[in-house]
C-alpha positions in Angstrom: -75.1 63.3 34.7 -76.3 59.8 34.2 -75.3 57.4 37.0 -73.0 54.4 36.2 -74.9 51.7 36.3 -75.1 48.1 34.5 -71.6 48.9 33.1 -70.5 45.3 32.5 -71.0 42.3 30.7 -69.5 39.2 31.6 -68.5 35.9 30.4 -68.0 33.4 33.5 -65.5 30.2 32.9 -65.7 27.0 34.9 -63.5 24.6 36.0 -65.2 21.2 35.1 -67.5 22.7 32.5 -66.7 23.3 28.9 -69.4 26.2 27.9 -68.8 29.5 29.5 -71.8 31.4 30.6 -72.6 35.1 30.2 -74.2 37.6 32.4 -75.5 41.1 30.9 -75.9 44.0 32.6 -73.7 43.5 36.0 -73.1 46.8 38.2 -71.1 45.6 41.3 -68.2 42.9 40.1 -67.6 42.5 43.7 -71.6 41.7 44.9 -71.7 39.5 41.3 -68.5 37.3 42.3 -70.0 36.6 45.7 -73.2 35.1 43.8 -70.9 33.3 42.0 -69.3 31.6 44.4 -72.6 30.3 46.2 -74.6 29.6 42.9 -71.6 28.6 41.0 -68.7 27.8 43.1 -66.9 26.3 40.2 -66.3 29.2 38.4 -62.5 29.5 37.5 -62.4 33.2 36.1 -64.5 35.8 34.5 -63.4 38.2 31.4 -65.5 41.6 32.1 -66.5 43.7 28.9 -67.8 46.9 28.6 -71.3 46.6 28.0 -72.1 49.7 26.0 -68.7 49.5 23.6 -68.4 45.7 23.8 -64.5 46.2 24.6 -62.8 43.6 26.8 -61.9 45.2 30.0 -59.9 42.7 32.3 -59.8 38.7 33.3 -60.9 38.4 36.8 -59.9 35.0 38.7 -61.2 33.3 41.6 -60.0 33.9 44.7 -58.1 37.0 43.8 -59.6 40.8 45.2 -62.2 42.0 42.6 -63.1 45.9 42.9 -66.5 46.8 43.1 -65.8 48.8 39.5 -63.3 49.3 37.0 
């Protein structure tokens, strides 16, 4: 069985900033929202996509609890 891994692709929104920005291959949403928050700390939300089927998955906002996975 192959291991989940790399499941996600993300597009990151920020407050003061009109261009989102997105991240590929993200495995922990929790671990990726903490680098957020010190690299990026103006990041408003985050829409999470599967990254093999390209589906949109769930909006993830600031502040709010965000799983590890899906």
């Amino acid at each position: 069985m192959l291991k989940k891994k790399n499941d996600y692709s993300v597009i990151v929104f920020f407050e003061n900033e009109s261009r989102p920005k997105k991240w590929e291959y993200v495995h922990k949403l929790n671990g990726f929202s903490m680098f957020l928050t010190k690299k990026h700390p103006t990041w408003a939300y985050m829409n999470v996509y599967n990254r093999r089927e390209g589906t949109f998955m769930k909006r993830l906002v600031k502040g709010s609890f965000i799983p590890e996975r899906l």
